[in-house]
C-alpha positions in Angstrom: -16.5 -1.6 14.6 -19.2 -3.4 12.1 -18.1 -3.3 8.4 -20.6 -4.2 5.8 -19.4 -5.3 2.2 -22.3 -4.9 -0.5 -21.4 -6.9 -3.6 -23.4 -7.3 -6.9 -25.5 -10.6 -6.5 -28.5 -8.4 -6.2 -31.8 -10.5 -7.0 -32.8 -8.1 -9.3 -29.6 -7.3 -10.8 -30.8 -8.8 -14.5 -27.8 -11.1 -15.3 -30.0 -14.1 -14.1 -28.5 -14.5 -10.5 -29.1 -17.3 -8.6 -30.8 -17.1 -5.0 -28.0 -17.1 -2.2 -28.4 -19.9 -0.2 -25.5 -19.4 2.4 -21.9 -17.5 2.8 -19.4 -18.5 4.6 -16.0 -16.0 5.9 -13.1 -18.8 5.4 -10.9 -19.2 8.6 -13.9 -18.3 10.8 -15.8 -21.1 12.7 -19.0 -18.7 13.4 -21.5 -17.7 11.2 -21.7 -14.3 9.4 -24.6 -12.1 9.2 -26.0 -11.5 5.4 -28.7 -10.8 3.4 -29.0 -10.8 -0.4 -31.8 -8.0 -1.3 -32.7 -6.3 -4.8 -29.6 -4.4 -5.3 -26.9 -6.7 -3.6 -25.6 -9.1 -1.1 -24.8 -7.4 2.5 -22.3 -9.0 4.2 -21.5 -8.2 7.6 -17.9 -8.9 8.8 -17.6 -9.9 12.0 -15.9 -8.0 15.2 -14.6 -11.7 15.9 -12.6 -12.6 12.6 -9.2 -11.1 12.8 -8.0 -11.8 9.6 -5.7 -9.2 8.5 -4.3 -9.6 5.3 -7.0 -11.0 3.2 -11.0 -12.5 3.1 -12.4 -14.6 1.5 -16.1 -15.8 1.2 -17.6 -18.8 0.2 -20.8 -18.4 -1.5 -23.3 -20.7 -2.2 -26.7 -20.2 -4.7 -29.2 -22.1 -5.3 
């Protein structure tokens, strides 16, 4: 099952938000779908990460 996570680094979000660069799911050696549009950043967890007790992104702007 695909789980999206939508957080609030939308480009037009008005608190002068950088462009995302990259994002990264710590503990997981392949890359993540994402996509920062004008009301947030999707973030698709993967089927492949099976971390269970907590995430944690790494997320780069520009």
């Amino acid at each position: 099952m695909r789980q999206f996570w939508k957080l609030t680094l939308g480009s037009d979000a008005g608190t002068g938000q950088k462009q995302v660069t990259s994002v990264e799911l710590l503990g997981e050696k392949n890359k993540i779908e994402w996509k920062q549009e004008a009301d947030g950043l999707n973030i698709v967890y993967p089927d492949s990460a099976h971390l269970k007790t907590a995430v944690g992104f790494r997320i780069v702007c520009k």
